[in-house]
C-alpha positions as CSV (number, residue, x, y, z in Angstrom):
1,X,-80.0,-126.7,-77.1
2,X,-76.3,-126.4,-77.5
3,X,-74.3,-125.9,-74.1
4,X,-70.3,-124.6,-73.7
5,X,-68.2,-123.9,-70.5
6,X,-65.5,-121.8,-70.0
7,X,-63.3,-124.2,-68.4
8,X,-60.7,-121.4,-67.6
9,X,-63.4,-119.5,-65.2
10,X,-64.4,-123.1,-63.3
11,X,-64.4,-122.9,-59.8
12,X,-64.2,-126.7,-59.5
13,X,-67.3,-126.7,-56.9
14,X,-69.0,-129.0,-58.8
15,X,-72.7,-128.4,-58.6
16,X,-73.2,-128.7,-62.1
17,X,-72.0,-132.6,-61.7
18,X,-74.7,-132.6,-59.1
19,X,-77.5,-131.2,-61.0
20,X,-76.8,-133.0,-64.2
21,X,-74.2,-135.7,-64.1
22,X,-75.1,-137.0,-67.5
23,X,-74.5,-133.9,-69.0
24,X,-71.5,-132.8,-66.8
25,X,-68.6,-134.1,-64.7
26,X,-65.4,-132.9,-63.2
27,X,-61.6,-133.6,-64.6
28,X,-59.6,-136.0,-62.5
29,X,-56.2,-134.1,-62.9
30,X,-57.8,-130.4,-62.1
31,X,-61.4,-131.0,-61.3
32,X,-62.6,-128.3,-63.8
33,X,-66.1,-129.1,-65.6
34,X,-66.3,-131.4,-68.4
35,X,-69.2,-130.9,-70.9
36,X,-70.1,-134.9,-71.8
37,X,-73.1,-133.7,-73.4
38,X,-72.5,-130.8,-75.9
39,X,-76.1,-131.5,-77.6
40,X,-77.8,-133.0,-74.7
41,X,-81.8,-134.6,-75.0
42,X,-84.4,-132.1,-74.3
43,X,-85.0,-134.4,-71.0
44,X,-82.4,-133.0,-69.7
45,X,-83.2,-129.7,-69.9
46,X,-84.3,-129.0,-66.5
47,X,-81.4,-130.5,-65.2
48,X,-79.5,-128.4,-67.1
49,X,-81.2,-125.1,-66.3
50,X,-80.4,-126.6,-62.9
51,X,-76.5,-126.8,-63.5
52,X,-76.5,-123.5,-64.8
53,X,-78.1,-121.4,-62.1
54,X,-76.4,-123.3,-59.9
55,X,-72.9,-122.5,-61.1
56,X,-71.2,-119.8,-58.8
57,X,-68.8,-118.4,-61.5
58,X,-71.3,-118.4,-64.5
59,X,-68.9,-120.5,-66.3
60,X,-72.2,-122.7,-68.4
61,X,-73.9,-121.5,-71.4
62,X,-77.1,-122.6,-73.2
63,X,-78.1,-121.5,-76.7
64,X,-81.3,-122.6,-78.3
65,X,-80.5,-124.2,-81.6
């Protein structure tokens, strides 16, 4: 899986830090998402599927690669 975020659209709520904090976390300076994990282990996919239903403004994206 490959993920992206649109940090433009980011809402700063961060429930996708919650759901997957190895994967995600927020800026300092404008607490918009940070994507740690571009390519992340398929152990974290559930916790990413998490992040991403989770998100109010639909700002995550997963592609099978």
């Amino acid at each position: 899986m490959t993920l992206s975020v649109d940090r433009d659209g980011c809402t700063s709520c961060g429930d996708c830090a919650l759901a997957a904090p190895e994967v995600f976390d927020l800026d300092d300076d404008d607490a918009k998402v940070i994507l740690l994990l571009a390519q992340p282990p398929e152990s974290a996919r559930v916790a990413v599927e998490q992040a991403i239903r989770d998100c109010p403004a639909g700002v995550l994206a997963m592609v099978e690669t």
